[in-house]
C-alpha positions as CSV (number, residue, x, y, z in Angstrom):
1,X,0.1,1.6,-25.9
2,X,-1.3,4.0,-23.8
3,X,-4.9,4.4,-23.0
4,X,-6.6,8.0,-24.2
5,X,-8.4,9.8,-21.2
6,X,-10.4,12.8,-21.0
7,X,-9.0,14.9,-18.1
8,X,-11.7,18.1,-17.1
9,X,-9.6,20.8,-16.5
10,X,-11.0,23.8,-14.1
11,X,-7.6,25.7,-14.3
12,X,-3.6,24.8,-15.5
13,X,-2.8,25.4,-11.7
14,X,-5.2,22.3,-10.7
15,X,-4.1,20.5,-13.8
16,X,-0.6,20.2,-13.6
17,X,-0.9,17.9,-10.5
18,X,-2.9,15.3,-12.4
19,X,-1.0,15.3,-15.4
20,X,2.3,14.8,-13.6
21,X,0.5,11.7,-12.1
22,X,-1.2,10.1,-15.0
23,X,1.7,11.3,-18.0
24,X,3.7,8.1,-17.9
25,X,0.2,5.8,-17.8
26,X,-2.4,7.7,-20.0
27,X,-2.6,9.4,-23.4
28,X,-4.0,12.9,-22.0
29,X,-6.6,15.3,-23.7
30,X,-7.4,18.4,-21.6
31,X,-11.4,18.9,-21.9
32,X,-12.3,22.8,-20.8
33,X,-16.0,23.2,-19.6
34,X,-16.3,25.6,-16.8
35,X,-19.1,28.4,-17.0
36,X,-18.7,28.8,-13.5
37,X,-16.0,31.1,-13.9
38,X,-16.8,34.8,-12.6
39,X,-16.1,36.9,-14.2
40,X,-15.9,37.4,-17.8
41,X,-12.1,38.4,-17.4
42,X,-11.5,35.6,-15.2
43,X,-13.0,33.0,-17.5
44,X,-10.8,33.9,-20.0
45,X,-7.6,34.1,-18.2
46,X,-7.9,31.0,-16.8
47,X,-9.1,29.4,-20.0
48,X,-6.0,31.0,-21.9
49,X,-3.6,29.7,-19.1
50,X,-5.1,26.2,-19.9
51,X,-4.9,26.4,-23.1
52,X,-1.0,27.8,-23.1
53,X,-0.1,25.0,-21.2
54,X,-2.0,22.5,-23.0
55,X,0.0,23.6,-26.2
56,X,3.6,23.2,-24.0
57,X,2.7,19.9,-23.0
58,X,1.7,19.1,-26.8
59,X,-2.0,18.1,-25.0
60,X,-5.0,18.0,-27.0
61,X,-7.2,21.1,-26.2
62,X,-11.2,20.3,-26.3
63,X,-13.9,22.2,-25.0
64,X,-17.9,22.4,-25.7
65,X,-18.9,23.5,-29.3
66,X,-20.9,26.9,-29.7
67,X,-19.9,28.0,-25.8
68,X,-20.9,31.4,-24.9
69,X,-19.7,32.7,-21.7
70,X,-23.2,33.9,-19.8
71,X,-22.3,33.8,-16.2
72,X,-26.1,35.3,-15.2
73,X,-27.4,32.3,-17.4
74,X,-25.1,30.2,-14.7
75,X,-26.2,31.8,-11.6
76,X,-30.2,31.8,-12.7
77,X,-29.8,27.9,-13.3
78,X,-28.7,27.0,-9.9
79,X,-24.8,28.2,-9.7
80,X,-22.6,29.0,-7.0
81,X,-23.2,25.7,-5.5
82,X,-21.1,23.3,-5.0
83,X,-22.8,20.0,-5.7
84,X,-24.7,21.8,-8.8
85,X,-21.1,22.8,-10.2
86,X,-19.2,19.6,-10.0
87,X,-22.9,18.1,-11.4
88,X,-22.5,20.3,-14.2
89,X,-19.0,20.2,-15.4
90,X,-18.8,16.4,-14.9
91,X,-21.9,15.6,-16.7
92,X,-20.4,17.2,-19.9
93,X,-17.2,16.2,-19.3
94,X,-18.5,12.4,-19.0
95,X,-20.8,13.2,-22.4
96,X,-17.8,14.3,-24.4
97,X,-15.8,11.7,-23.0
98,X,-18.5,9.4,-24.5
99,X,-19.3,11.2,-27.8
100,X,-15.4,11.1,-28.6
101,X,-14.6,7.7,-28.0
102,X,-13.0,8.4,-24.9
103,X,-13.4,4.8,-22.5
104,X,-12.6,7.0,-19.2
105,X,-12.1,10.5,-17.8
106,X,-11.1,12.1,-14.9
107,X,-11.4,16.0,-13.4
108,X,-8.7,18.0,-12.4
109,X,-11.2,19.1,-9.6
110,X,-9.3,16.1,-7.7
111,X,-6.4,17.8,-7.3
112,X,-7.3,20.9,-5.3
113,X,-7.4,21.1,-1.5
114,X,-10.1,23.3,-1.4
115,X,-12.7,21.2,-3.1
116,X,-15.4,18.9,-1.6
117,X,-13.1,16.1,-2.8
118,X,-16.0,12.9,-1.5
119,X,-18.5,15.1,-3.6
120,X,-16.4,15.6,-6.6
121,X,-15.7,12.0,-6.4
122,X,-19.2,10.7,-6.3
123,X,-20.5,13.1,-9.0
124,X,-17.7,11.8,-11.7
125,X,-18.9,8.2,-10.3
126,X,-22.7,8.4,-11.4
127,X,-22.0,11.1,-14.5
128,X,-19.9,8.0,-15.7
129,X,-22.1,5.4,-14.8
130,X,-24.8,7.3,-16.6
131,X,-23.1,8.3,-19.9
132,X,-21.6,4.7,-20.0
133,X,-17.6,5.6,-19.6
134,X,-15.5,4.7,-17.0
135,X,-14.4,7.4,-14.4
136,X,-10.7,7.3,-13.0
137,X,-10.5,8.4,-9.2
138,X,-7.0,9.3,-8.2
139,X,-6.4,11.9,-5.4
140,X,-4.3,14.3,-7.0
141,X,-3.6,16.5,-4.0
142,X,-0.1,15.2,-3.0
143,X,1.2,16.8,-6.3
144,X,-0.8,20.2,-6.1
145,X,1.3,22.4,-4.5
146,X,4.4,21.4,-6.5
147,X,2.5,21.3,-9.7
148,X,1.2,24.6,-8.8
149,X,4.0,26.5,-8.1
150,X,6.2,24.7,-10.9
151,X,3.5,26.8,-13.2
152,X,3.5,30.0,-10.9
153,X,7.7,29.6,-11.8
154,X,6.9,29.3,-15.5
155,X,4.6,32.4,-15.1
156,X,1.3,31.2,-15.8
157,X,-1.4,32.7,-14.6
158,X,-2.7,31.6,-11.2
159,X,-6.0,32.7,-9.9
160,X,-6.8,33.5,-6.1
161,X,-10.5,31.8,-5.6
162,X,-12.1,28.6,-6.7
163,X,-14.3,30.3,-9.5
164,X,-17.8,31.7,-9.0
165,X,-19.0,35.1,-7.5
166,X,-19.6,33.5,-3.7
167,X,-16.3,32.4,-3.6
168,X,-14.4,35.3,-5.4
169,X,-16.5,37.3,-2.3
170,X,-15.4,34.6,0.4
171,X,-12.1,34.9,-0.5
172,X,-11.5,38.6,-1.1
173,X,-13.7,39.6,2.6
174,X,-11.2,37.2,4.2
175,X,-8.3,39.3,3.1
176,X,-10.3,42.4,3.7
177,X,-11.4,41.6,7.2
178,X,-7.3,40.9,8.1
């Protein structure tokens, strides 16, 4: 029998990788927290792709009760910083993972190459040493491009920055400066 795990998901794009590693191992459930997400628009495309693909997969869809999108709330609290985002979504991704009987979880921040992939890994350490579950490091990177593109073929939705406001501006003043 399979063991359940709580994967974070922070787009389908990211997730596919991870769930093409940990499919024949783990029973998955996709867990959606991720109020980073600028804008509004955004949030909700990327949350819809997740969600699509969740459904294809026949994967169990969770996110955090009562939600409301409030990017300023985000950005007042500490936002568009790294170590404060990954602190963040891991923290409730470790707390669900431990309110819903799931023994370990894992992000699908792991499987991007533009993450800070030693930071993401030591925040899901003490988030699930603290809410008492285990957390499952696997480098999900080899499988990104192919999972990425095996979505982009399916026509999901597949966004061009990592998520907040700093680097939706990084990102499009690079392509502006060219």
């Amino acid at each position: 029998m399979k063991r359940g795990l709580l994967l974070h998901i922070c787009c389908a794009p990211c997730s596919a990788s991870a769930v093409k590693m940990l499919q024949d191992d783990y029973e998955i459930s996709f867990y959606w927290h991720n109020p980073n997400i600028y804008d509004k628009e955004e949030y909700y495309k990327r949350k819809d792709a997740a969600q699509k693909y969740a459904q294809t997969l026949g994967i169990k869809f969770f996110e955090e009760e009562g939600f409301v999108y409030d990017y300023d709330n985000w950005l007042s609290n500490g936002g568009e910083n790294c170590g404060f985002c990954y602190d963040i979504r891991l923290e409730k991704a470790a707390e669900f993972a431990k309110n819903n009987n799931f023994e370990i979880f894992t992000t699908s921040l792991l499987s991007s190459p533009y993450q800070k992939h030693d930071l993401v890994a030591q925040t899901g350490r003490e988030k699930a040493e603290k809410n008492k579950v285990d957390f499952l490091y696997v480098d999900f990177r080899p499988a990104f491009y192919d999972g990425k593109n095996s979505l982009r073929r399916q026509g999901y939705y597949i966004q061009k920055y990592c998520g907040c406001a700093k680097s939706y501006n990084e990102r499009f003043a690079v392509h502006e400066a060219k």
